[in-house]
N, CA, C and O of each residue as an XYZ file, in Angstrom:
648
protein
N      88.875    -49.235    190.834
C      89.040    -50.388    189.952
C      90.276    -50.175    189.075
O      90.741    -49.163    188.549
N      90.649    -51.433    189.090
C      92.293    -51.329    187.698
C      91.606    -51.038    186.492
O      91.017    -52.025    186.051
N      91.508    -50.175    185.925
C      90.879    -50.455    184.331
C      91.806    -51.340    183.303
O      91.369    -52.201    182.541
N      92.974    -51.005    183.422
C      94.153    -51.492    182.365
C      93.998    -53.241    182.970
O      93.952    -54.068    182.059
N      93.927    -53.756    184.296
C      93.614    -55.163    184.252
C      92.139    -55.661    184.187
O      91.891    -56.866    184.131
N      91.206    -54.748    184.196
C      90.001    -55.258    183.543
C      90.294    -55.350    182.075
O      89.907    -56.325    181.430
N      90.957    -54.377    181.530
C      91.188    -54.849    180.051
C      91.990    -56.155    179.332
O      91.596    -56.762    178.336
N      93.138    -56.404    180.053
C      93.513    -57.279    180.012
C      92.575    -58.933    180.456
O      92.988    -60.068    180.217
N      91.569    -58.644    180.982
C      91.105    -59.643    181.907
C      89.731    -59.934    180.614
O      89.462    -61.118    180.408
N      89.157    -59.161    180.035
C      88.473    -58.871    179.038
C      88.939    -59.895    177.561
O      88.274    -60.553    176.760
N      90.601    -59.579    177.740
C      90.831    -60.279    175.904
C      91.045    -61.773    176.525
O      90.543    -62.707    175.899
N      91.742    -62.035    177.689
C      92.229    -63.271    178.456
C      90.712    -63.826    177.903
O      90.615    -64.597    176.949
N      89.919    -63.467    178.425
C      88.650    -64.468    178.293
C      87.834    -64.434    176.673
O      87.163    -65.161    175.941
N      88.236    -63.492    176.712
C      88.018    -63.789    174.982
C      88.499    -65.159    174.295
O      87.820    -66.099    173.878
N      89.989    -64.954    174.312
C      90.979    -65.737    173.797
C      89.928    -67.229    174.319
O      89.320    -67.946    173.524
N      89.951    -67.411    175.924
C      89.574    -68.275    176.357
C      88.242    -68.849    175.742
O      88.147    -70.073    175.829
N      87.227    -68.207    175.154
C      85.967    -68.383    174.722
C      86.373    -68.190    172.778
O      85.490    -67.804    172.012
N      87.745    -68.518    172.294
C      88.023    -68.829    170.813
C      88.179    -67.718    170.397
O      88.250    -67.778    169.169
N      88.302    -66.403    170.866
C      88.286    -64.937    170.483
C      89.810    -65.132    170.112
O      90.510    -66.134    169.962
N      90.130    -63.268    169.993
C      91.339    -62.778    169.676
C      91.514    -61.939    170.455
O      90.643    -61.223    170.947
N      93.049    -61.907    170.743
C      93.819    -61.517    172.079
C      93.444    -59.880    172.067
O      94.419    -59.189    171.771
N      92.301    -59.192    172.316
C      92.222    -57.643    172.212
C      91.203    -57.120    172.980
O      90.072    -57.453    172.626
N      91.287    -56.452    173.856
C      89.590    -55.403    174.190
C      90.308    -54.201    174.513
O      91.471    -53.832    174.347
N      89.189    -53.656    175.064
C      89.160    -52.267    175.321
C      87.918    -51.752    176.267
O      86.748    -52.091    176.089
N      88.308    -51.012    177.140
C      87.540    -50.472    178.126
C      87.522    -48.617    177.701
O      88.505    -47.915    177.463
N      86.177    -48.242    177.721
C      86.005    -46.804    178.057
C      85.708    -46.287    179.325
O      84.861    -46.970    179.901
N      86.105    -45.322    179.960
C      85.986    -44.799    180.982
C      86.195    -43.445    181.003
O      87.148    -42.799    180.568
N      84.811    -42.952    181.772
C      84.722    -41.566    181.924
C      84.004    -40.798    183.496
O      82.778    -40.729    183.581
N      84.347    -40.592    183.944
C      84.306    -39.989    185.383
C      84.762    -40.834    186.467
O      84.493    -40.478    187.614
N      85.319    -41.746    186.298
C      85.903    -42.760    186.866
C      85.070    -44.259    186.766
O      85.346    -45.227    187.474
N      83.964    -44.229    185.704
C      83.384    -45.568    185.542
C      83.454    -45.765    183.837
O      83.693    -45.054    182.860
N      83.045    -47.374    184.154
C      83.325    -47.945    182.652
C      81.827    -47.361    182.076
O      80.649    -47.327    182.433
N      82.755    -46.892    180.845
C      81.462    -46.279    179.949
C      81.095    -47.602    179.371
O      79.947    -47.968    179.623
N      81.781    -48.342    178.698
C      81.769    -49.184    177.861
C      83.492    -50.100    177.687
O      84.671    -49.795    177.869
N      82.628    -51.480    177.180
C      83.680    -52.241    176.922
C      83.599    -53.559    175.897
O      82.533    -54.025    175.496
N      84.923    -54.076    175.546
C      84.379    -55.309    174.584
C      85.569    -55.677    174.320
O      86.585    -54.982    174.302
N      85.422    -57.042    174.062
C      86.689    -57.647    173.056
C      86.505    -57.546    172.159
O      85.393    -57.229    171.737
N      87.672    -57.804    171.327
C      87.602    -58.264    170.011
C      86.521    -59.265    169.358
O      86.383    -60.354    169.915
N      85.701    -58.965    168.155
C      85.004    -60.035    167.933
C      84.774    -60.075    166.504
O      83.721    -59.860    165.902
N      86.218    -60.466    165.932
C      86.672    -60.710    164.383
C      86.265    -62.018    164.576
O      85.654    -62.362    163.565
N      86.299    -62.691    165.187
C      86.478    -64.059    164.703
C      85.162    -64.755    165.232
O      84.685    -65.719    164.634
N      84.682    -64.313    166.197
C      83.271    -64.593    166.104
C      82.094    -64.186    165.383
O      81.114    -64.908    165.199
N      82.255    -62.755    164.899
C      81.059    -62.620    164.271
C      81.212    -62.527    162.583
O      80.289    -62.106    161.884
N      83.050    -63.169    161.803
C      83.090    -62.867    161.027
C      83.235    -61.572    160.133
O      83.353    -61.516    158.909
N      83.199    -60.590    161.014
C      83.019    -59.389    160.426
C      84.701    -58.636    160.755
O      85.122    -58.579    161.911
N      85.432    -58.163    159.695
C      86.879    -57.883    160.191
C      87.105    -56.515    160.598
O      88.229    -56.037    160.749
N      85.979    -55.869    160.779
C      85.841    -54.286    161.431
C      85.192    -54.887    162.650
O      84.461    -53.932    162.909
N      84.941    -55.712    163.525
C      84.529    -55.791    164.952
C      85.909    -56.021    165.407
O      86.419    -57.140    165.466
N      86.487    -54.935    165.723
C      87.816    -54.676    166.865
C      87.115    -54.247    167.889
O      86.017    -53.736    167.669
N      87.547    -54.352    169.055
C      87.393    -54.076    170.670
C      86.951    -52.742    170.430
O      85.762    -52.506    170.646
N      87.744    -51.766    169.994
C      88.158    -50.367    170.164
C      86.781    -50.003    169.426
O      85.822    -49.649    170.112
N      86.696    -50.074    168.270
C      85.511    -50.101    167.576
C      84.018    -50.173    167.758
O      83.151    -49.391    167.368
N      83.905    -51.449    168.538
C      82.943    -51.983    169.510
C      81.964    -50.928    170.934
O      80.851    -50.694    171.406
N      83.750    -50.555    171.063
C      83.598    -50.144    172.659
C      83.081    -48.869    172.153
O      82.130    -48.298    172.687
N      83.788    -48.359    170.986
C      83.453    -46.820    170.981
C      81.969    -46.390    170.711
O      81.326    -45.385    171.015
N      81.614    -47.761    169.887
C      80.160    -48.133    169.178
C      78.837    -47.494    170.294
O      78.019    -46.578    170.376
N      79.427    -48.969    171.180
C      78.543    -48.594    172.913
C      78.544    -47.286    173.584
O      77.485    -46.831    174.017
N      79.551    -46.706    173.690
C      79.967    -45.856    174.401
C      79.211    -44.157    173.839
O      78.713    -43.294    174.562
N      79.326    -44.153    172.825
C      79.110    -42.807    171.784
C      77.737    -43.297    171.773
O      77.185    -42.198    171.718
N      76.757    -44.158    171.785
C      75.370    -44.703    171.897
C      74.288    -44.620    173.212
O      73.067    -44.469    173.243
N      75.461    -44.814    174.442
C      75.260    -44.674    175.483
C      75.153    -42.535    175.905
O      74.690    -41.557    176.492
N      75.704    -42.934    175.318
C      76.185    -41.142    175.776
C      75.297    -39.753    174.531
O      75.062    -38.580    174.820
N      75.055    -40.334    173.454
C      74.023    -40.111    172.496
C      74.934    -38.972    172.112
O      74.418    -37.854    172.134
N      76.119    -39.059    171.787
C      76.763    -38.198    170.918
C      78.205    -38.793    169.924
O      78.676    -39.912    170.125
N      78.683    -37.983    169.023
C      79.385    -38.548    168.420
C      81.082    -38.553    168.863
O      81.946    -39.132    168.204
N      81.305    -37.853    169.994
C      82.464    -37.966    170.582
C      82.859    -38.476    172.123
O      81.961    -38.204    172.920
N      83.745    -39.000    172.581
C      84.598    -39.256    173.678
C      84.930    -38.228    174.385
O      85.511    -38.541    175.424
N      84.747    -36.844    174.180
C      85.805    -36.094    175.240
C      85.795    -36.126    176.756
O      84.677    -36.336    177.226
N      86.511    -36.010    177.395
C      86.720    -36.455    178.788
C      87.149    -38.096    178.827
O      87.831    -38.232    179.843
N      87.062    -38.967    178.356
C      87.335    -40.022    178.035
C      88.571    -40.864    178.310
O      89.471    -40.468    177.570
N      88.923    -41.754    178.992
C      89.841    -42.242    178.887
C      89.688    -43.760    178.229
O      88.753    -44.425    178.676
N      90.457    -44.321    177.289
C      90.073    -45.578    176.539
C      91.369    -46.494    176.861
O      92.477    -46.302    176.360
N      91.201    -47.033    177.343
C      92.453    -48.738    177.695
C      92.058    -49.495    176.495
O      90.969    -49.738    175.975
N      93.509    -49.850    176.166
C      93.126    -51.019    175.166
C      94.490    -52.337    175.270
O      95.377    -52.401    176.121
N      94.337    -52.928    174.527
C      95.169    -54.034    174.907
C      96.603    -54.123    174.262
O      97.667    -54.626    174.622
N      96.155    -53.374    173.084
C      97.711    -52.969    172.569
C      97.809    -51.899    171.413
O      96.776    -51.516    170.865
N      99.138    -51.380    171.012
C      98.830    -50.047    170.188
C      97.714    -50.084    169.310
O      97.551    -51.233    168.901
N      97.050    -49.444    168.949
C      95.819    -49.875    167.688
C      96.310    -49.535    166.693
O      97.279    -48.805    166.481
N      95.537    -50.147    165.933
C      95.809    -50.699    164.386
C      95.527    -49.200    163.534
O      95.185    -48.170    164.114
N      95.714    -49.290    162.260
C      95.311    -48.146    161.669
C      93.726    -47.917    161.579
O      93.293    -46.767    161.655
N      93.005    -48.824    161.445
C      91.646    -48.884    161.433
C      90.816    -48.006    163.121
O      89.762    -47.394    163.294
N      91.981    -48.392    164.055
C      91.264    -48.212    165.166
C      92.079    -46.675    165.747
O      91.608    -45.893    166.573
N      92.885    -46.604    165.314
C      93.757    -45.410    165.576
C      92.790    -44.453    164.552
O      92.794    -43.286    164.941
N      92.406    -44.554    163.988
C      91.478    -43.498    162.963
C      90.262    -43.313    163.802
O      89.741    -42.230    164.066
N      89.831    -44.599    164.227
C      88.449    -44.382    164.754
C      88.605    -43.400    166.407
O      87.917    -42.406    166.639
N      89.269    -43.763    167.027
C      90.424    -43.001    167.935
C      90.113    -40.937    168.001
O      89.792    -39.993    168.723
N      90.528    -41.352    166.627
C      91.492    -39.931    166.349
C      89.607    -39.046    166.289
O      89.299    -37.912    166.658
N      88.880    -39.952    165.789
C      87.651    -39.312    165.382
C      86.707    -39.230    166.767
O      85.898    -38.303    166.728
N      86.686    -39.841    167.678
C      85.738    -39.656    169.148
C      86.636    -38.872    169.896
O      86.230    -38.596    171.025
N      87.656    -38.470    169.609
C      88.660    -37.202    170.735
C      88.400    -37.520    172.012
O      87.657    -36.839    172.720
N      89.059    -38.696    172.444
C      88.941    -39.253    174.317
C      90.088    -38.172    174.638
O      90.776    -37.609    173.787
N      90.144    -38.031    175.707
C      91.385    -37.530    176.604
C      92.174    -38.014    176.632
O      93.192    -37.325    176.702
N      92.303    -39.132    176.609
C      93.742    -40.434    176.164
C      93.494    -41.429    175.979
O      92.363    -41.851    176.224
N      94.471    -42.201    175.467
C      94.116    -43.784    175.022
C      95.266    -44.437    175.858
O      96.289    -43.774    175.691
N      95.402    -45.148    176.421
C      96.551    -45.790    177.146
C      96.349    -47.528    176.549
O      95.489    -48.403    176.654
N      97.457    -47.403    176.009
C      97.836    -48.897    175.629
C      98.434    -49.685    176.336
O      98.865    -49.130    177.347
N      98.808    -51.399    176.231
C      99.170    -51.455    177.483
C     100.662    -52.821    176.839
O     101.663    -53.309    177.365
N     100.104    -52.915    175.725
C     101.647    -53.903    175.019
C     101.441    -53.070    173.677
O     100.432    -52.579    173.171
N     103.119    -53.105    173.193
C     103.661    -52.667    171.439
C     103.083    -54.432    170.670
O     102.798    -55.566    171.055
N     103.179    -53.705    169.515
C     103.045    -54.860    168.766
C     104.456    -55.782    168.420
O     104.375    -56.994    168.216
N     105.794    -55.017    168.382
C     107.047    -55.619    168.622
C     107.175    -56.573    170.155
O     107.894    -57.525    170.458
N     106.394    -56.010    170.712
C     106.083    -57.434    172.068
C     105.371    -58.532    172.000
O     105.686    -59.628    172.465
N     104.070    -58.158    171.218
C     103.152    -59.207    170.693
C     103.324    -60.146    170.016
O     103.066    -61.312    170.314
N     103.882    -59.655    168.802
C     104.784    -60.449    167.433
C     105.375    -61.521    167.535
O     105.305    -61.921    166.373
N     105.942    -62.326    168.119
C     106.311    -63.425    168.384
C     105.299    -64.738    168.916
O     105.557    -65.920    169.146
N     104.106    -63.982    168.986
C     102.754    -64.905    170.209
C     101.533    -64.643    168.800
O     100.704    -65.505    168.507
N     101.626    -63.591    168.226
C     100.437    -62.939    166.915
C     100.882    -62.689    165.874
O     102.055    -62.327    165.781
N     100.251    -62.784    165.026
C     100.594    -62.220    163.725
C      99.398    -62.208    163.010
O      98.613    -63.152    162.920
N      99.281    -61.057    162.483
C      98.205    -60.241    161.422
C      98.920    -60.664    160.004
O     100.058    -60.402    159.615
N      97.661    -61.552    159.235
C      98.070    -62.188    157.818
C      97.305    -61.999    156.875
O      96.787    -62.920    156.244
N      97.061    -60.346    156.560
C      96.127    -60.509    155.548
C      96.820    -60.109    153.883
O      98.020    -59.910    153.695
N      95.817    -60.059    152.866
C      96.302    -60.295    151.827
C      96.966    -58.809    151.718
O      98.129    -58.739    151.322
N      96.431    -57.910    151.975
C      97.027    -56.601    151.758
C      97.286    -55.910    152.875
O      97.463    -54.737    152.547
N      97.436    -56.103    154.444
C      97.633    -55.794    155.411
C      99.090    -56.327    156.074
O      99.443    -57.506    156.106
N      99.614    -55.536    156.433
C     100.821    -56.035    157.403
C     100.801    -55.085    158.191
O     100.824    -53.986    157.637
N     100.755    -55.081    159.657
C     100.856    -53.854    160.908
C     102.360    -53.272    160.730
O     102.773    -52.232    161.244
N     103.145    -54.212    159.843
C     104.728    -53.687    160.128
C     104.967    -52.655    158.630
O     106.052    -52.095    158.473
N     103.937    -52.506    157.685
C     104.404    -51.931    156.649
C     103.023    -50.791    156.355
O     102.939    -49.817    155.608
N     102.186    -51.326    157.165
C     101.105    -50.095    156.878
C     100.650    -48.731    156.759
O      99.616    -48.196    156.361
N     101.778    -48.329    157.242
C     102.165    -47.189    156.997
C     102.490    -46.186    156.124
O     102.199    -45.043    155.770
N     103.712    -47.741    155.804
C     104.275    -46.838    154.535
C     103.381    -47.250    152.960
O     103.537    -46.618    151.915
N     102.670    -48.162    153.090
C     101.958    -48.158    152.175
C     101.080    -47.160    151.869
O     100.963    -46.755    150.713
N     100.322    -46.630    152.969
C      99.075    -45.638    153.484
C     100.008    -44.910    152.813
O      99.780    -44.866    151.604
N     101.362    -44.092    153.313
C     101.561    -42.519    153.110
C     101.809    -42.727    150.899
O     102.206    -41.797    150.197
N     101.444    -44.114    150.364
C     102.121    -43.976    148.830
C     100.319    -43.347    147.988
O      99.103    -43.290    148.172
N     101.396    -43.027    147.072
C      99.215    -42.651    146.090
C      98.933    -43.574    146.125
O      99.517    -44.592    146.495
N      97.659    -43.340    145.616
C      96.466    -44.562    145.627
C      97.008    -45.716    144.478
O      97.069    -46.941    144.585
N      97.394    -44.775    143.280
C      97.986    -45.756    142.251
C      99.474    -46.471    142.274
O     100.039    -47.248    141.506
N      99.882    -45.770    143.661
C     100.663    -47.165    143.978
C     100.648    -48.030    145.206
O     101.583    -48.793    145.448
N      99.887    -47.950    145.768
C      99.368    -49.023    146.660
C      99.819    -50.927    146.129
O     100.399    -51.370    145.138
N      99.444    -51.342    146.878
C      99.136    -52.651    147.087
C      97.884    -53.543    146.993
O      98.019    -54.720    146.657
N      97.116    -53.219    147.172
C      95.565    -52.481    147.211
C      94.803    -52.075    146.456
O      94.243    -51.053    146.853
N      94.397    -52.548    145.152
C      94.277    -52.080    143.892
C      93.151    -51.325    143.953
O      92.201    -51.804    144.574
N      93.037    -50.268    143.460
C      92.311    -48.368    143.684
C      92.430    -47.708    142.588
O      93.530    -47.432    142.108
N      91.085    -47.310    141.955
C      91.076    -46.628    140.999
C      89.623    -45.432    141.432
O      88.582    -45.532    142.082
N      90.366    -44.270    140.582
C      89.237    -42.905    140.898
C      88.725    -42.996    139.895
O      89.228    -43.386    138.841
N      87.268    -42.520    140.159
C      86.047    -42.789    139.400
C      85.649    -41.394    139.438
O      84.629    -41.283    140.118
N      85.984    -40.483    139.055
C      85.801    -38.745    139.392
C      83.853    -38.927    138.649
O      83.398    -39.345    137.584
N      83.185    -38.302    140.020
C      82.358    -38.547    139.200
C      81.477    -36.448    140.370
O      81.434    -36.144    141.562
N      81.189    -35.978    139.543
C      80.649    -34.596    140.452
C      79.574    -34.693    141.114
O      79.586    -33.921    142.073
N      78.615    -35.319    141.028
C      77.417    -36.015    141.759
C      77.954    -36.310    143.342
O      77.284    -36.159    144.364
N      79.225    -36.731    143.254
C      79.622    -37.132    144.745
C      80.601    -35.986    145.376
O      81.598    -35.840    146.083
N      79.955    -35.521    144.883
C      80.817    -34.379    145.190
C      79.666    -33.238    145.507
O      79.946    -32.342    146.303
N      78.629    -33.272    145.003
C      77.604    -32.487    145.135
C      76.836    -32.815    146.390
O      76.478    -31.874    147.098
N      76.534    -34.102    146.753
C      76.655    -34.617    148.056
C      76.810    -33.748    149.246
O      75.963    -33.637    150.133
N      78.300    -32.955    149.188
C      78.966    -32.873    150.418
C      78.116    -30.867    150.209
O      77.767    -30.004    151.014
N      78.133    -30.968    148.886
C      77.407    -29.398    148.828
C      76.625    -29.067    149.667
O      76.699    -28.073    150.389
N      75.198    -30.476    149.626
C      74.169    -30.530    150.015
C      74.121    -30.616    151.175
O      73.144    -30.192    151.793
N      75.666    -31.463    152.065
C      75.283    -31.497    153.443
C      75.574    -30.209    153.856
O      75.031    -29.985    154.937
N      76.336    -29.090    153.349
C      76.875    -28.126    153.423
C      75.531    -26.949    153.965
O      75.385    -26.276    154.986
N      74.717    -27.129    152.718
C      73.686    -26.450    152.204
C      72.731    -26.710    154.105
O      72.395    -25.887    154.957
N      72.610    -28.315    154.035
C      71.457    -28.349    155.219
C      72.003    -28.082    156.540
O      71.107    -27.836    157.348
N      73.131    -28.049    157.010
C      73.941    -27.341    157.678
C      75.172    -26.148    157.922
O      76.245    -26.183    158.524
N      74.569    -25.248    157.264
C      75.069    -24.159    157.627
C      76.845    -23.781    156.903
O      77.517    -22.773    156.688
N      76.960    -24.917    156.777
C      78.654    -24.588    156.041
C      78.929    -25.145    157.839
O      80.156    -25.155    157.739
N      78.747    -25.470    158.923
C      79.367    -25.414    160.166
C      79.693    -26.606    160.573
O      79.031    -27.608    160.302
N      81.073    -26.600    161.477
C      81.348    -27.976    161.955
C      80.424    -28.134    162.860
O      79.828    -27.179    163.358
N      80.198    -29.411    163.183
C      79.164    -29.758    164.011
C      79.764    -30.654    165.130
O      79.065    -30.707    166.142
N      80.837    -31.319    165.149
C      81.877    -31.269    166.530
C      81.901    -30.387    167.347
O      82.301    -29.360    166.798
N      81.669    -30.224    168.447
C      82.022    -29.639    169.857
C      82.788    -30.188    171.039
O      82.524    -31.330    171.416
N      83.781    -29.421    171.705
C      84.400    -30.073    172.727
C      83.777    -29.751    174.122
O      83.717    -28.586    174.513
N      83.317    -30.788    174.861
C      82.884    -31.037    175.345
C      83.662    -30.118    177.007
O      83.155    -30.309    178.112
């Protein structure tokens, strides 16, 4: 099977059914683990990206918290939201299949504090100079938290590569 034109074939019908131009296919031993479009605009919710979705199914299906061995198609570079989520299931690769400098002329991402073309450099500024208005609330309680998960597990990472 093409995976990269099942993916493509995935947002096509999205789009077609009022969606947004995006999915993503997982695949691991040569079958689809999981897959999905985009579904910002149907379910209202602006964290239902494809990538997101798919990884949702996929890490559910498989009853663990990572991708390894994994290969993930998606429809175009991912976003910072999904490039994080990405970075956190450790697939074997992600193969994209359009830049967003290709897209850009057909899409555009318009949110109040989001731009795909500046997100970056906003991300790498402190919090207190963002765009994005962010304030620290230092509080040790939340911080004691991470003691505790510490405490019920061992001090140990609990990631394994597969």
């Amino acid at each position: 099977m093409d995976f990269a034109q099942r993916t493509i074939d995935i947002a096509r019908q999205n789009v077609a059914e009022g969606g947004r131009p995006f999915a993503t296919v997982i695949v691991k031993d040569g079958e689809i683990l999981a897959e999905s479009p985009n579904r910002v605009a149907q379910s209202h919710d602006p964290t239902a990206h494809a990538e997101i979705l798919a990884i949702r199914e996929a890490c559910v299906k498989l009853g663990t918290e990572n991708l390894t061995g994994a290969t993930i198609y998606v429809l175009a570079h991912p976003c910072p939201m999904c490039l994080g989520a990405l970075y956190y299931c450790s697939p074997e690769q992600v193969v994209f299949l359009t830049t967003r400098e290709a897209y850009e002329p057909y899409y555009v991402d318009d949110r109040t504090y989001f731009e795909l073309s500046t997100f970056y450099d906003e991300f790498a500024k402190d919090h207190t100079e963002r765009r994005l208005p962010m304030r620290h609330d230092a509080r040790e309680a939340a911080t004691d938290v991470y003691r505790f998960w510490r405490d019920r597990n061992g001090g140990e990472r609990q990631v394994t590569a597969t």
